[in-house]
MARFITI-703267 format. One record per residue (C-alpha): y, x, z. Coordinates in steps of 0.2 Angstrom, whole numbers, plus 2048, in hexadecimal, padded with zeros to 3 digits. Layout:
# MARFITI-703267
YXZ...
# end
This chain:
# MARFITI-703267
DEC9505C9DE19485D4DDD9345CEDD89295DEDCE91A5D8DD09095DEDC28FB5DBDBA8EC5E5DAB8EE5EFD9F8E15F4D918E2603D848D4604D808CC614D6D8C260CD5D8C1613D4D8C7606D438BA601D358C460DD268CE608D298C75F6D308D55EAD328CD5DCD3C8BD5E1D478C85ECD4C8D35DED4F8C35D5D5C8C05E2D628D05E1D678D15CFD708C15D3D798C85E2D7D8D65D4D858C95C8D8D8C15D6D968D05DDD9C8D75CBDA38C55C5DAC8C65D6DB48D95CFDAA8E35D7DA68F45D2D988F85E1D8E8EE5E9D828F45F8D758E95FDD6B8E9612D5E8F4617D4E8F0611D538E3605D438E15FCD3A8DB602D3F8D8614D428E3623D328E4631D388DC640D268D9644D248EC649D2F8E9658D288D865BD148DA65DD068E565DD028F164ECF28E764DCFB8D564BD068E063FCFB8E4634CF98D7628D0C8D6627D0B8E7623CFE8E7613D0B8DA60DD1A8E360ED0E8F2606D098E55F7D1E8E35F5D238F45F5D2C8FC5E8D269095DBD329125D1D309105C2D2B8FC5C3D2F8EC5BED3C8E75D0D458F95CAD468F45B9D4D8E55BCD5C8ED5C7D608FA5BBD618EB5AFD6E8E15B9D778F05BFD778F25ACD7C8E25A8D8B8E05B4D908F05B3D8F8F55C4D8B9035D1D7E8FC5DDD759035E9D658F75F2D5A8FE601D488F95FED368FD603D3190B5F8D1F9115F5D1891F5F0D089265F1CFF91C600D1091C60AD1F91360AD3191A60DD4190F611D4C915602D5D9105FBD5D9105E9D6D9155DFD7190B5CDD7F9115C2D889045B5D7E90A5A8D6F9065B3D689175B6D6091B5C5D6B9275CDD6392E5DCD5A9275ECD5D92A5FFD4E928609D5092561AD50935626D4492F634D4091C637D45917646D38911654D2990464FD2F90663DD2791763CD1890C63CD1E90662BD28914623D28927621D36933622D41938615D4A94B614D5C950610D539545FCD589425F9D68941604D7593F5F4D8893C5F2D8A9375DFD9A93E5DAD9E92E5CCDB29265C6DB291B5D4DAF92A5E1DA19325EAD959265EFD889275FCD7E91E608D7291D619D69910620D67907631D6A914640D6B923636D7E92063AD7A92664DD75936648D84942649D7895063AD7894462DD8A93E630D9195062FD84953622D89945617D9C94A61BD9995D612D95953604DA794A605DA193B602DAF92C5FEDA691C5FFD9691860AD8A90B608D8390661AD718FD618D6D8F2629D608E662CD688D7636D6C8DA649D658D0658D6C8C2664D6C8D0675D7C8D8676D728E4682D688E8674D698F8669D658ED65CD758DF65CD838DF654D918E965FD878FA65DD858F964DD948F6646D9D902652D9191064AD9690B637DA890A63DDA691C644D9F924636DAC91B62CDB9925638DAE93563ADAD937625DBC92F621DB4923613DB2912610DA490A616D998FB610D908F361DD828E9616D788DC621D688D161FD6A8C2627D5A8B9633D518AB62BD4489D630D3C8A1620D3A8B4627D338AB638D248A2630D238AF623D1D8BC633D128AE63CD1F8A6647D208B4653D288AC663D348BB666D3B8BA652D418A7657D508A965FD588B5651D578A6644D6389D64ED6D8AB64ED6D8B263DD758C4642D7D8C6631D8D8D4633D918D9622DA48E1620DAC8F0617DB68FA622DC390961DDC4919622DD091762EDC090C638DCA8FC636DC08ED62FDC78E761DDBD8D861ADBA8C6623DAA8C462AD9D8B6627D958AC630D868B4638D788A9630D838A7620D7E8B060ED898B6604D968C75FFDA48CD607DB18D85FCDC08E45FFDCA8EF5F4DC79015F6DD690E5F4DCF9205F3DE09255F7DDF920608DD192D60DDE193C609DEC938616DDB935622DD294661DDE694D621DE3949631DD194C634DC3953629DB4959634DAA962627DBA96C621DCA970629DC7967639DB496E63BDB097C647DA898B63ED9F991650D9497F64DD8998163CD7B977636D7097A628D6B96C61BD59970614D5C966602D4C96D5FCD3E9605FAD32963608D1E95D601D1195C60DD06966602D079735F5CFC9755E9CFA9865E0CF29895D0CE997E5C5CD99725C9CCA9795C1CC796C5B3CB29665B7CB29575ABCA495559ECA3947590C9393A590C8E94257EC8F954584C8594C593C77945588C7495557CC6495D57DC6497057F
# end
């Protein structure tokens, strides 16, 4: 018989403390302890959490950038290291799923990543994100559908996107092959404009959407603007006007598209919770289930889940090294 879980979920709507690792996976792991002593089972935290999204790519020139950038480079995070030891410990300690976008490096690049922690406080898996979108390609590489995962764990099959991956119909229906249950949705705040592409309406139209169109439950992680953020980038005059504003929109929403939890305010921190009732998805996927019996077998697409490296390298390197005291002997 088929057992349908039901547990508390929590999305944080925080700002980073900015281009500073450490101190914002301090503030992490207290979000963590929060979220657990609330009852919560998961916990998904906004894109780019540590350490801070980079609004300056949309706001100046690559040249003003730039220092901004070395910083963000001088925050990253390497797996292993001491900020992802210290969120395996508190997914550890609270015994909680959590799953935290961050700024990952590797090599000379960095790649906007969510990070997946078990209760045990093994690192799971990562998603890194498909293709940045505009000015941040100046920041962040592409990911591949190699590290695209939906763990299959007691509480359901988890997965997660960030930001506007949500637009793009592939990795929705990708992500539905995978019958993923319960999403976490990673999102930097949104801006003052409702004209803009970037506010609020859009965005939270597109999680609701692909709460609808995968017919799981979906938790919608914000950051919020801060003047702190505002100095921290050199008081760039066009960042002002968001402090105000704080563009915080963190909710959980079913998979029916309705919206389950109370929002905060916009420039508030803090978690929002709901209950999350795999049974509901049944009577959902009865009615629509786009990657099975509701999909059109005329319309295919292939997923490529094989890693895709830039180079291959064959055979071994010649090994040329000579020690000083073979050096210094005299034939």
């Amino acid at each position: 018989m088929t057992n349908y879980p039901k547990f508390k979920a929590a999305a944080v709507q925080a700002a980073p403390v900015f281009l500073d690792a450490e101190a914002t996976a301090d503030k992490a792991c207290k979000l963590i302890e929060k979220a657990a002593s609330g009852g919560a089972k998961l916990i998904g935290f906004p894109e780019g959490f540590i350490s801070g999204y980079p609004w300056w790519v949309w706001l100046t020139d690559p040249i003003t950038g730039s220092p901004l950038q070395q910083k963000l480079m001088e925050n990253a995070v390497e797996i292993p290291g001491p900020v992802v030891k210290k969120l395996s410990e508190a997914a550890r300690k609270n015994n909680i799923y959590v799953c935290i976008s961050v700024s990952e490096k590797e090599g000379g690049s960095l790649y906007l990543t969510q990070l997946w922690f078990n209760p045990l406080g093994d690192l799971m898996g990562k998603h890194r994100k498909m293709k940045p979108s505009g000015g941040e390609r100046l920041i962040w590489g592409d990911g591949e559908a190699s590290m695209m995962p939906v763990f299959d764990t007691e509480i359901g099959r988890l997965g997660g996107l960030q930001c506007w991956e949500h637009w793009i119909p592939l990795n929705i229906q990708a992500m539905n092959a995978k019958n993923e249950q319960v999403h976490v949705a990673s999102w930097p705040c949104f801006v003052p404009d409702d004209e803009a592409l970037t506010s609020e309406a859009p965005n939270e139209v597109s999680a609701r959407f692909y709460a609808l169109a995968t017919q799981s439950y979906v938790i919608s992680s914000t950051q919020i603007h801060t003047q702190e953020i505002y100095e921290k980038m050199g008081r760039l005059p066009a960042y002002e006007g968001f402090v105000e504003y704080g563009g915080g929109d963190a909710c959980i929403i079913g998979p029916n598209g309705k919206i389950l939890t109370e929002k905060l305010p916009k420039n508030a921190e803090g978690l929002v919770y709901a209950d999350i009732d795999l049974e509901k998805i049944v009577d959902c996927k009865y009615q629509i289930d786009p990657a099975g019996h509701y999909s059109n077998k005329t319309l295919r697409m292939l997923v490529d889940q094989d890693p895709q490296p830039v180079v291959n390298f064959a055979g071994e390197e010649k090994e040329c090294s000579v020690k000083y005291e073979e050096l210094q002997k005299e034939k």
